[in-house]
C-alpha positions as CSV (number, residue, x, y, z in Angstrom):
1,X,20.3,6.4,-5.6
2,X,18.2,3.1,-4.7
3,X,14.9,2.7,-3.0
4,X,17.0,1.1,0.1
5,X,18.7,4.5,0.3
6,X,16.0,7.1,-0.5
7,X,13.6,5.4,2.4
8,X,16.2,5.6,4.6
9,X,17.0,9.5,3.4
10,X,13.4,10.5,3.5
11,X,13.4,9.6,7.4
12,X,10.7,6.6,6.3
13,X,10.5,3.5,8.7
14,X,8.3,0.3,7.3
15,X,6.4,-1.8,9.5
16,X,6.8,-4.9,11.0
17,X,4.5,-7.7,9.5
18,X,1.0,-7.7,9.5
19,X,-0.5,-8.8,13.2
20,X,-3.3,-9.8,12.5
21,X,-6.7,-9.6,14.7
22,X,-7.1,-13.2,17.0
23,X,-8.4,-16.4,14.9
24,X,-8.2,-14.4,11.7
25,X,-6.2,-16.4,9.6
26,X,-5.6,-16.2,5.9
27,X,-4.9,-18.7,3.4
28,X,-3.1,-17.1,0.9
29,X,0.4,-15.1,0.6
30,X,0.7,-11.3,1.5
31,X,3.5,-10.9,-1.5
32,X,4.0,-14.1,-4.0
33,X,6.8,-13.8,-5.9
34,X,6.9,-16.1,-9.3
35,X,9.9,-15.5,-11.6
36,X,10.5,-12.2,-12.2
37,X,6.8,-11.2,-11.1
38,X,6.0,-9.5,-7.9
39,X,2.3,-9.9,-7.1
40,X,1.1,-8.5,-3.7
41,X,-2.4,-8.9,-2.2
42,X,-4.2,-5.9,-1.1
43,X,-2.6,-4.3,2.0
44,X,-3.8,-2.0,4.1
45,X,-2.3,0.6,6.3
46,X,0.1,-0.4,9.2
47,X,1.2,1.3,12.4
48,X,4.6,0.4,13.0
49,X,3.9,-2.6,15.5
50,X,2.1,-4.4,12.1
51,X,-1.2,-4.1,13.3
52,X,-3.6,-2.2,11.4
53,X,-3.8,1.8,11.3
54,X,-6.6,4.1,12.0
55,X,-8.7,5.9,11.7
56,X,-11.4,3.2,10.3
57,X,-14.2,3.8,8.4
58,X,-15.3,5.3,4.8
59,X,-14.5,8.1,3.5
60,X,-15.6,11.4,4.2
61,X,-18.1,10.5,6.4
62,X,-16.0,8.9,9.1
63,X,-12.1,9.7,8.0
64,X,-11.5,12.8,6.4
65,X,-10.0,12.9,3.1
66,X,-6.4,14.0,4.6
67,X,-6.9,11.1,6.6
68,X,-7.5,8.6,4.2
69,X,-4.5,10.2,1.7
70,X,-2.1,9.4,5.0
71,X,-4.0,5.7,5.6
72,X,-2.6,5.5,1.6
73,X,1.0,6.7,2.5
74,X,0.9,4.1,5.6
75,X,-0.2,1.3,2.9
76,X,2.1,1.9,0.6
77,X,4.7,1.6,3.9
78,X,2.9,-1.5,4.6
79,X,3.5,-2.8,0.6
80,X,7.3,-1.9,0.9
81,X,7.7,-4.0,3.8
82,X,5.8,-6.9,2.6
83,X,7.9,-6.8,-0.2
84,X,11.4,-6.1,1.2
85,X,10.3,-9.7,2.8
86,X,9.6,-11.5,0.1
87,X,12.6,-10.5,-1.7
88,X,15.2,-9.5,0.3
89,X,15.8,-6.0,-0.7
90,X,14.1,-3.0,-2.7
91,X,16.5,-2.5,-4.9
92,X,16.0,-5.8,-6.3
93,X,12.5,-4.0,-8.0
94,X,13.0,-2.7,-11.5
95,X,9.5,-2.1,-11.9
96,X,6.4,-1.0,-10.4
97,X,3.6,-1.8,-13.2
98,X,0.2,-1.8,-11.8
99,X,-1.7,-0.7,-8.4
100,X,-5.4,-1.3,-8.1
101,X,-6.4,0.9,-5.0
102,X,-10.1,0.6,-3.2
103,X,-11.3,3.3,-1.2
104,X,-13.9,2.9,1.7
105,X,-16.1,5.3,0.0
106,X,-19.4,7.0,0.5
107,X,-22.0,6.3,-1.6
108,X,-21.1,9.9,-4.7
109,X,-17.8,10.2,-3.1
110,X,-15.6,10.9,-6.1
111,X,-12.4,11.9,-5.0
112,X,-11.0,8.0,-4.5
113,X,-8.2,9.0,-7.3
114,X,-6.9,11.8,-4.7
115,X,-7.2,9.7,-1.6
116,X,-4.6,7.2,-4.0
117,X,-2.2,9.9,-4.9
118,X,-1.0,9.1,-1.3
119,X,0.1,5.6,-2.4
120,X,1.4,6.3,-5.6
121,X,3.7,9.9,-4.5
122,X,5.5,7.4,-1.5
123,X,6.2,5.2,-3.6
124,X,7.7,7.5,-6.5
125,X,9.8,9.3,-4.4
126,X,11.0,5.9,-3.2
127,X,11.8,4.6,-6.3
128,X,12.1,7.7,-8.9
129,X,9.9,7.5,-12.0
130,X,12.2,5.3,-14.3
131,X,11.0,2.3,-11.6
132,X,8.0,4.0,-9.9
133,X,6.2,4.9,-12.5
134,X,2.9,3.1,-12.5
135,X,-0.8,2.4,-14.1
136,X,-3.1,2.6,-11.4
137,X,-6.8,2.2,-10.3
138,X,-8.7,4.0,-8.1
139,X,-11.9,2.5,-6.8
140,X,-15.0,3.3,-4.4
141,X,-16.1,0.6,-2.8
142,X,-19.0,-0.1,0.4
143,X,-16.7,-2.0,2.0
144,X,-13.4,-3.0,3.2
145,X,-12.1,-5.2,5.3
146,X,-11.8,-4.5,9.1
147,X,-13.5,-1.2,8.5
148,X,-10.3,-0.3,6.7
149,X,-10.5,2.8,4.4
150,X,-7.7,1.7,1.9
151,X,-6.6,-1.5,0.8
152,X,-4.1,-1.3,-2.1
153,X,-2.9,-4.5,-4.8
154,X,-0.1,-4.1,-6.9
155,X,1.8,-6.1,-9.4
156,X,5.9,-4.9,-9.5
157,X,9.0,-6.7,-11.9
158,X,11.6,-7.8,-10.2
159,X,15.4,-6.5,-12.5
């Protein structure tokens, strides 16, 4: 079964494209695609509309842990969609190689790799573990931008 499939079997729904705030503007490409390489800038969750998902803040003192593992889920949405643009169709991936994850994370907080597991569980059931499967990296950071507790890169091979 393909990843066009399985999103629409797990009842998923990807946002539209990024809105963002007014006079932010950004000079770079949300997904570059460049051969059979995939490269996508660091996203960050999406309500459905595009515009950016809440709760804001770092993590735990001002989104909970739960929270923040379902701000993951909603950027890994956000990821999907950015891609499905850029190339037409998921099922066009034939691998997912690397995602670099940054938590909005209190100064100790240790449990960035858990707040991830959100991003990286969508997108294996998505895509099964023969294309899913993926190195990752799970990092605290002070901040992010718009207050935003996850921002996710990844790097994916088109087939």
């Amino acid at each position: 079964m393909g990843a066009e499939s399985r999103l629409r079997d797990l009842g998923l729904v990807l946002p539209r494209a990024v809105q963002l705030p007014p006079g932010m503007e950004l000079p770079f490409s949300w997904v570059r695609v460049h051969g059979r390489r995939v490269l996508v800038s660091g996203h960050g969750p999406l309500a459905a509309d595009g515009t950016p998902a809440g709760p804001f803040g770092s993590v735990p003192a001002d989104v909970s842990a739960a929270d923040a593992t379902h701000s993951a889920r909603l950027t890994a949405l956000a990821v999907l969609a950015g891609v499905r643009r850029a190339v037409g169709d998921l099922d066009r991936i034939g691998a997912w190689l690397t995602v670099t994850g940054f938590v909005n994370a209190e100064p100790g907080y240790d449990q960035t790799t858990a707040v991830l597991n959100g991003f990286s569980e969508l997108v294996l059931d998505v895509f099964g573990p023969d294309v899913g499967d993926h190195a990752r990296t799970a990092i605290g950071v002070a901040a992010l931008p718009l207050n935003l507790p996850v921002v996710v890169a990844a790097e994916l091979e088109l087939a």
